[in-house]
C-alpha positions in Angstrom: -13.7 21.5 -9.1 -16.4 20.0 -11.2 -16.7 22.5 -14.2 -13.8 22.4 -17.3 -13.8 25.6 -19.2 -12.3 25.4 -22.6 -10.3 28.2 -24.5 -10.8 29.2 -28.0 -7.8 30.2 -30.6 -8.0 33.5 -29.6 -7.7 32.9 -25.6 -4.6 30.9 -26.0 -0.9 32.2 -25.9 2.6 31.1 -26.9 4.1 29.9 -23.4 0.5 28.4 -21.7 1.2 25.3 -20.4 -1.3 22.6 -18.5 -0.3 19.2 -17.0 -2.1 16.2 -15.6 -0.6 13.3 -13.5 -2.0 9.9 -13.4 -1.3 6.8 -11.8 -1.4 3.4 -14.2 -3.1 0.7 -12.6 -3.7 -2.7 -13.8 -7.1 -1.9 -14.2 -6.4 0.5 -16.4 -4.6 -1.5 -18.6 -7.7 -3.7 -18.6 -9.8 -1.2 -19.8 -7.6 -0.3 -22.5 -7.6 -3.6 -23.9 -10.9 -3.9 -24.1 -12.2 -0.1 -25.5 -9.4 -0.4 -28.3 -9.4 -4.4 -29.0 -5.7 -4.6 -28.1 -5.3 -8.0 -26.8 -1.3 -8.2 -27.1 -0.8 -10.4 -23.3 2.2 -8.2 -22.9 0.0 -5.4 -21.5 -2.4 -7.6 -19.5 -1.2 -8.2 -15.8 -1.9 -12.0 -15.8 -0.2 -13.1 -18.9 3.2 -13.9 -19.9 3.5 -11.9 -22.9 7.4 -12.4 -23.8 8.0 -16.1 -22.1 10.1 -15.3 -19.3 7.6 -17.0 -17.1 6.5 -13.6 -15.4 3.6 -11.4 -16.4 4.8 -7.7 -17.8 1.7 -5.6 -17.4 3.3 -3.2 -20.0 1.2 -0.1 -20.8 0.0 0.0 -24.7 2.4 3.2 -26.0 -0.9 5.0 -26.3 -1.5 4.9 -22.6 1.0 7.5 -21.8 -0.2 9.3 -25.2 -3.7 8.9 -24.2 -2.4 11.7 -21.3 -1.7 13.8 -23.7 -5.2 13.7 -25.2 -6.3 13.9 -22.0 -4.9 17.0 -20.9 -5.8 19.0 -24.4 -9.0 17.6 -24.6 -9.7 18.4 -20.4 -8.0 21.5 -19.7 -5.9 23.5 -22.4 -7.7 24.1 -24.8 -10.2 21.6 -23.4 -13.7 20.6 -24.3 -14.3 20.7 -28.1 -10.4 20.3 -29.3 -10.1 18.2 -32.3 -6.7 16.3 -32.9 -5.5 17.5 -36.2 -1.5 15.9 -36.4 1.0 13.9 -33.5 4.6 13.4 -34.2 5.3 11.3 -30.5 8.5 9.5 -29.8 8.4 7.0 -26.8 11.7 6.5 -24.7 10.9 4.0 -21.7 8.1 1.4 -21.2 5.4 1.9 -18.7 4.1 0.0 -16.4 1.2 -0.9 -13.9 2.3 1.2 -10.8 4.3 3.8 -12.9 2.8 7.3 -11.8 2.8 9.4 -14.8 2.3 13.4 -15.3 1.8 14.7 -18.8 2.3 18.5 -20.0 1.9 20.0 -22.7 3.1 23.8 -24.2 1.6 26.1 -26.9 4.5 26.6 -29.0 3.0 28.0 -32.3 -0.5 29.3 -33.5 -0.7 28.8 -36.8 -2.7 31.1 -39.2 -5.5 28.5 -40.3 -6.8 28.7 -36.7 -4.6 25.3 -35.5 -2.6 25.7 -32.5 0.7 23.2 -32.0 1.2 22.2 -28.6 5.4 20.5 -27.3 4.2 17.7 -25.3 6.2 15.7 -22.8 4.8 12.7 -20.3 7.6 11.7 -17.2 7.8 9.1 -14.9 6.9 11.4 -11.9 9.3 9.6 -9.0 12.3 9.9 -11.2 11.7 12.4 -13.8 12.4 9.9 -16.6 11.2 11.0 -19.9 8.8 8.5 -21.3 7.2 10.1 -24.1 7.8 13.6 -25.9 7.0 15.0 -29.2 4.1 17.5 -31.0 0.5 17.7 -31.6 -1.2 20.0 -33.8 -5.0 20.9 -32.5 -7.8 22.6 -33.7 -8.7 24.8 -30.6 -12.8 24.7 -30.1 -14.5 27.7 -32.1 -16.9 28.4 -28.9 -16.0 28.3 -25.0 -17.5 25.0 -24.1 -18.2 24.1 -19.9 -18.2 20.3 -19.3 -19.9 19.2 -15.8 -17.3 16.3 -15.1 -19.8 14.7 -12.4 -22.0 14.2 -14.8 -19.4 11.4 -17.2 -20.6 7.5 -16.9 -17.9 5.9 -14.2 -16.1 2.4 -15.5 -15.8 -0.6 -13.4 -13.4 -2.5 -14.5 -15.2 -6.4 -14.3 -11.9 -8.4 -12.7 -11.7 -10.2 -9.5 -8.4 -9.3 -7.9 -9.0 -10.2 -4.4 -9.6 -14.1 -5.9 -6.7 -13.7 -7.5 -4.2 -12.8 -4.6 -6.3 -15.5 -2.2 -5.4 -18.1 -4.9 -1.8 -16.8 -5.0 -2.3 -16.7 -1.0 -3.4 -20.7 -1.2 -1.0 -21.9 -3.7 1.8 -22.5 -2.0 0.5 -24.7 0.8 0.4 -28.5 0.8 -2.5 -29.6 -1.0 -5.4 -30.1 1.6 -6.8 -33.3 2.2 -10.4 -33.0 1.0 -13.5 -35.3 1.6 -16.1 -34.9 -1.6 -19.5 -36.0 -1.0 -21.3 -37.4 -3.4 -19.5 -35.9 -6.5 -21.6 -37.5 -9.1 -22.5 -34.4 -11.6 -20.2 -32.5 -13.6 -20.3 -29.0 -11.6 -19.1 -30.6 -8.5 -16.7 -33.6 -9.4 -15.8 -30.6 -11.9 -14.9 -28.2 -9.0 -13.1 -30.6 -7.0 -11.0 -31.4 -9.7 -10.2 -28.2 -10.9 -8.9 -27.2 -7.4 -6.6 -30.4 -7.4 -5.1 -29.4 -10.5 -4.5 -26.1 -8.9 -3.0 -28.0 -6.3 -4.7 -26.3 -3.9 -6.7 -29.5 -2.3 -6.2 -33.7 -2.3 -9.9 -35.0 -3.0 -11.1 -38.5 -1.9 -14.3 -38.7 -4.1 -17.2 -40.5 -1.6 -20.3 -41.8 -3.4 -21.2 -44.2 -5.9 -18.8 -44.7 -7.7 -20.7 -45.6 -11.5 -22.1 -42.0 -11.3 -18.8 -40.4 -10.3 -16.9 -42.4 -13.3 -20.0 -41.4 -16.0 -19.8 -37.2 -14.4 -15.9 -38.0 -15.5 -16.7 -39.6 -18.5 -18.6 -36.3 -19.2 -16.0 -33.4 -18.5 -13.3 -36.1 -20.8 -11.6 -36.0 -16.7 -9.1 -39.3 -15.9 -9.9 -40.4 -12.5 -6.4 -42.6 -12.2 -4.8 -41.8 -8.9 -8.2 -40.4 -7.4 -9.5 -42.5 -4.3 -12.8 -43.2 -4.5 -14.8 -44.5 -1.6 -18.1 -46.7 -2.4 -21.0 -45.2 -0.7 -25.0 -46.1 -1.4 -26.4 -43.0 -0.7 -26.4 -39.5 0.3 -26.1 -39.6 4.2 -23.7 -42.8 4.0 -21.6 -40.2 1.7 -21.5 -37.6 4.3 -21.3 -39.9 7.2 -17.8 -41.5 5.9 -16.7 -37.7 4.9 -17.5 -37.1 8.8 -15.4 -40.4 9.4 -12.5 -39.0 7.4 -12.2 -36.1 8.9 -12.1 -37.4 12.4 -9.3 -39.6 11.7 -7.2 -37.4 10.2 -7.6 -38.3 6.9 -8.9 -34.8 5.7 -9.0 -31.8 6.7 -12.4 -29.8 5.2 -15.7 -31.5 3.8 -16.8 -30.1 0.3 -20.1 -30.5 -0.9 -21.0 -32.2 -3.6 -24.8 -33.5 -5.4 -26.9 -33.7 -2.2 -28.7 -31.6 -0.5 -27.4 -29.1 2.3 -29.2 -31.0 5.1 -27.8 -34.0 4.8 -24.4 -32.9 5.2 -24.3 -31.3 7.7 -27.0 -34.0 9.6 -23.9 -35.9 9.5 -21.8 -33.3 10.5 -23.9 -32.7 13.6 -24.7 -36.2 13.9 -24.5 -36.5 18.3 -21.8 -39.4 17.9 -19.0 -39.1 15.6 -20.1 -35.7 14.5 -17.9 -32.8 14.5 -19.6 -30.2 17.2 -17.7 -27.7 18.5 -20.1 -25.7 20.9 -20.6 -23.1 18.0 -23.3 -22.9 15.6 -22.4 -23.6 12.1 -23.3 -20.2 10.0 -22.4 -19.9 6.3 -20.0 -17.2 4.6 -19.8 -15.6 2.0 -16.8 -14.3 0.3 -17.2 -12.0 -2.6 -15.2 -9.9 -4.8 -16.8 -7.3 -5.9 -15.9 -4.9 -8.9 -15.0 -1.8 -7.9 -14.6 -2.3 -4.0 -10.8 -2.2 -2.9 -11.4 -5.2 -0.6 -12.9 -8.5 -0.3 -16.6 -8.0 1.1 -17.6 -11.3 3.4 -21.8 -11.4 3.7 -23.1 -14.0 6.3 -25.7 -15.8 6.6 -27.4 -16.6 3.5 -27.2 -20.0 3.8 -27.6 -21.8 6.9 -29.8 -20.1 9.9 -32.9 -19.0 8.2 -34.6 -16.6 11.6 -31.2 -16.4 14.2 -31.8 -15.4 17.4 -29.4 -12.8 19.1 -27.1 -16.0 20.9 -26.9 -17.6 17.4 -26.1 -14.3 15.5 -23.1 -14.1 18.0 -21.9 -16.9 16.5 -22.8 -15.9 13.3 -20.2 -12.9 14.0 -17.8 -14.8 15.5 -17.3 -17.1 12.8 -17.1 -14.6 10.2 -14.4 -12.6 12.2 -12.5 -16.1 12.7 -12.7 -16.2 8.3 -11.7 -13.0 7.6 -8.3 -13.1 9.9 -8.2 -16.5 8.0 -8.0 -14.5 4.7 -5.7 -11.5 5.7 -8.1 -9.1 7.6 -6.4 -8.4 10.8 -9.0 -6.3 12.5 -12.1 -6.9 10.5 -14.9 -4.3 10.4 -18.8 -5.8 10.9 -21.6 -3.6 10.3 -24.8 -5.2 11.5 -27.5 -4.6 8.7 -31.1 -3.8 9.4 -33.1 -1.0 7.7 -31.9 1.9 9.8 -29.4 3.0 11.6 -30.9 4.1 15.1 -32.2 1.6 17.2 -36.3 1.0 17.0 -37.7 -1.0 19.5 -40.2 -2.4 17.3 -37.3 -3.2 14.7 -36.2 -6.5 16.7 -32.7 -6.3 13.8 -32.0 -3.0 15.0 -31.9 -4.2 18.4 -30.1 -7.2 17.8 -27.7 -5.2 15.7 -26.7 -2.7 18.9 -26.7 -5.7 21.4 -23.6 -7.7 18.9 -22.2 -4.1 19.2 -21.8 -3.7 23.1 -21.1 -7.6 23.3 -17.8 -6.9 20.7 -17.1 -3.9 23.4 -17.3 -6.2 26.6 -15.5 -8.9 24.9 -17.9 -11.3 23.8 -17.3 -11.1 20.4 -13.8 -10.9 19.7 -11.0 -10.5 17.2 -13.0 -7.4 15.5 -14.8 -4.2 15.4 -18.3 -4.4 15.2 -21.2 -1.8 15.2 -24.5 -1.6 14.5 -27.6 -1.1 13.4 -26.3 -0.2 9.7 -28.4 0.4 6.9 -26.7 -1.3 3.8 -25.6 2.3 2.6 -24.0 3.6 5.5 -21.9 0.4 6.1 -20.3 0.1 2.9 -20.5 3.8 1.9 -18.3 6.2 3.2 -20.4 9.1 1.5 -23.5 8.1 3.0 -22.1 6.9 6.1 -21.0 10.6 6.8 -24.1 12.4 5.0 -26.1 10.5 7.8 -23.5 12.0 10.4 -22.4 8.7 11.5 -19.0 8.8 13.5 -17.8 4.7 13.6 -14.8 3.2 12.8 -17.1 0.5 10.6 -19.7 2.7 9.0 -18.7 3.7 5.4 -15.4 0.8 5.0 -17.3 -2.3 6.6 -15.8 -6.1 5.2 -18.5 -8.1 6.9 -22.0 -7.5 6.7 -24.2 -9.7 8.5 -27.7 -10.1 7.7 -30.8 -9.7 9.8 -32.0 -13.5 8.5 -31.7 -15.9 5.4 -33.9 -14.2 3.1 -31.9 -10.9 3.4 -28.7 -12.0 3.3 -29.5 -14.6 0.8 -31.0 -11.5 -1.6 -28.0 -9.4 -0.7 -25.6 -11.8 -1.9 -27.5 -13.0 -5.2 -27.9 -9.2 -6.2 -24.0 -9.1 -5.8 -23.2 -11.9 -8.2 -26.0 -11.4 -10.1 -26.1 -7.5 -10.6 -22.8 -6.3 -9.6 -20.6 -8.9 -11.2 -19.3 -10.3 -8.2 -17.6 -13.6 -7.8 -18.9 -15.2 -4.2 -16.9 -18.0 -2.5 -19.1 -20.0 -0.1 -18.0 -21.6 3.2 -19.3 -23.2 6.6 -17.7 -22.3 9.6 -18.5 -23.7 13.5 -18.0 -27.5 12.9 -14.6 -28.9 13.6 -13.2 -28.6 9.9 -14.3 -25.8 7.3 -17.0 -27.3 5.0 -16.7 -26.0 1.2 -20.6 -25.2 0.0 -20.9 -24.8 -3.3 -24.1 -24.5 -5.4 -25.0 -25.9 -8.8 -25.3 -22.3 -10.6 -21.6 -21.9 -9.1 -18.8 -21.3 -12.1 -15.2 -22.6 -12.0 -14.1 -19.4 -10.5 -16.1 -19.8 -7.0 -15.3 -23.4 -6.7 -12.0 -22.6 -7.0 -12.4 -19.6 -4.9 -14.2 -21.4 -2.3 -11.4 -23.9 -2.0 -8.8 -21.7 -1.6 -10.7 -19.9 1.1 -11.4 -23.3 2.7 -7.3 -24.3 2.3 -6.4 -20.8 3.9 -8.6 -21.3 6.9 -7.5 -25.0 7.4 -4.2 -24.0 7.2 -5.2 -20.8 10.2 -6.8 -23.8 12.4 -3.9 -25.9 12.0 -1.4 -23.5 13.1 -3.9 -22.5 15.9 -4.4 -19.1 14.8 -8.0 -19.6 14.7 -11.2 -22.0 15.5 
């Protein structure tokens, strides 16, 4: 039901009673916090507000009250009710995960048109009484209607899904890290960011003047880091290479150079680090709102791929997101429809990927396609177009028709939506950390724990 109907003075009667139930999330706590300026960390699920060395994510007192206003201002009497006196007690804290149902009784109309309403909000899976009192209203003077469809939504701006992949990365030994060429502040920045975390070992490659003045810079100590001399760019990259094939590290990470030359090195015919897949990049992104990490590939490396390299393309990304936690990851193929045109070479790309995943060419995931971006992340559209598919509507990868598209896509994600974007290159023999220069600490850090999370997957041969 879209339409609330309030009731006037006159409509209501000792013994009507309304209720509403709500679950707290953490989001909601969020929100809270910022609308009513309460910063007290003791409601905010990453802070330690009491020093017992764990967050609380305590509801504010007027969360649980805020149901009450909730219900007389929604339902009974509803639209137009002013507020007029409370007198609440609260018995038991809330907290994030608590689900909540709030009721409230008209007890007493008084002559000067106010109403008072016995109120009571419970912890619904144990009946516990968490708040209980009486509020006085004034009851509106005129029915009102409210179309609810029509009230702004709220996205919450907080990236979760970073959150539990650093808490995901954290406990693993630190990986062994080669840096190329990490002579600005973003990227020596990054890289020592993520060692602090603990989350990789860095052994800094370049020249080592311009890595000590970036230091110098960001006030960073560079005691205990190893730095290796290097003249240039590609000699950077080429002894990264050499580390990795010795052992010595485990994932490249890129610092101030230029894509190409990296990954020259990395595909360098000797010494390189081929595997017999193409490299593709990934993205990783949280994005506000969505209930899942959202993986977007390529934007970075293969600018026109045919249908052999967009295999790869898939495959890779699959290989990621078990990496990450998705067991059976869903791929929607984007191009601009979703019917196959002949003259639409992404649409037929996108349906030969599909019946390649269902004769076992690409593995480890479901994968259909062509999708238009609506109908592969949008269950509402996804069903308005009378699409049946077990990806359409709840898709985690999406993989672009070429560079320019899924470069765009992603950009309008971080750019637009908020999101946060981790970047990575898969298909070489180690996971290679691409960051760029408009990056903040929360990607690089992001993108290193996707990297150390992947490594970790290859080294206990659950991927490749």
């Amino acid at each position: 039901m879209n339409t609330l109907q309030s009731r006037t003075y006159d409509d209501l009667t000792v013994g009507d009673e309304a209720s509403l139930a709500r679950l707290c999330t953490v989001d909601d706590l969020y929100a809270f916090s910022v609308a009513s300026g309460n910063l007290n960390p003791l409601h905010l699920a990453t802070y330690d507000g009491d020093g017992d060395g764990k967050p609380e994510a305590i509801a504010p007192a007027l969360w649980p009250a805020g149901l009450v206003s909730a219900v007389l201002g929604s339902i009974l009497p509803g639209g137009g009710t002013r507020i007029r006196r409370t007198d609440l007690a609260f018995h038991i804290p809330v907290v994030a995960g608590d689900e909540l149902k709030a009721t409230v009784c008209v007890v007493e109309k008084l002559d000067k048109g106010e109403v008072v309403f016995n109120t009571k909000v419970r912890r619904v899976s144990d009946e516990a009484l968490v708040l209980s009192g009486e509020v006085t209203v004034k009851p509106p003077e005129h029915r009102i209607e409210i179309d609810t469809l029509k009230i702004p939504g709220l996205v919450v701006e907080r990236h979760r899904h970073f959150e539990a992949l650093l808490a995901r990365a954290t406990p693993l030994e630190p990986m062994p890290t080669a840096v190329v060429a990490p002579e600005d502040v973003n990227s020596l920045g990054g890289a020592l960011l993520a060692h602090e975390h603990k989350i990789i070992d860095p052994v800094l490659i370049g020249q080592p003047e311009e890595i000590k003045d970036a230091a110098s810079e960001i006030g960073a100590d560079l005691s205990g880091y190893e730095i290796i001399s290097a003249e240039s760019y590609k000699a950077a990259a080429e002894k990264a290479v050499d580390l990795v094939r010795s052992g010595r590290a485990q994932t490249l990470m890129k610092g101030h150079l230029h894509t190409d030359v990296l990954l020259r090195a990395v595909l360098r015919s000797d010494n390189g680090l081929r595997t017999g897949r193409r490299l593709s990049h990934i993205f990783v992104m949280d994005v506000p709102g969505l209930p899942r990490p959202l993986l977007v590939t390529d934007a970075a490396i293969n600018i026109d791929p045919d249908l052999e390299t967009k295999a790869d393309i898939v495959q890779n990304a699959i290989h990621l997101a078990h990496s990450i936690g998705l067991d059976s990851p869903r791929v929607g193929v984007l191009s601009a429809v979703e019917t196959v045109n002949p003259h639409m070479p992404s649409s037929v790309d996108a349906a030969l990927l599909s019946k390649m995943a269902d004769r076992g060419q690409i593995t480890g995931g479901l994968v259909d396609g062509p999708l238009a971006m609506d109908n592969a992340i949008d269950m509402g559209a996804a069903r308005t177009k009378g699409i049946s598919s077990p990806v359409a509507g709840r898709a985690d990868i999406l993989v672009a028709p070429n560079i320019d598209s899924g470069n765009m896509l992603a950009k309008q994600l971080t750019f637009i939506s908020h999101a946060e974007a981790a970047g990575i290159v898969l298909g070489a023999a180690a996971p290679i950390i691409l960051t760029s220069r408009s990056d903040n600490d929360a990607s690089r850090l992001a993108s290193c724990a996707v990297a150390a999370l992947h490594a970790q997957a290859i080294k206990e041969g659950l991927n490749g």
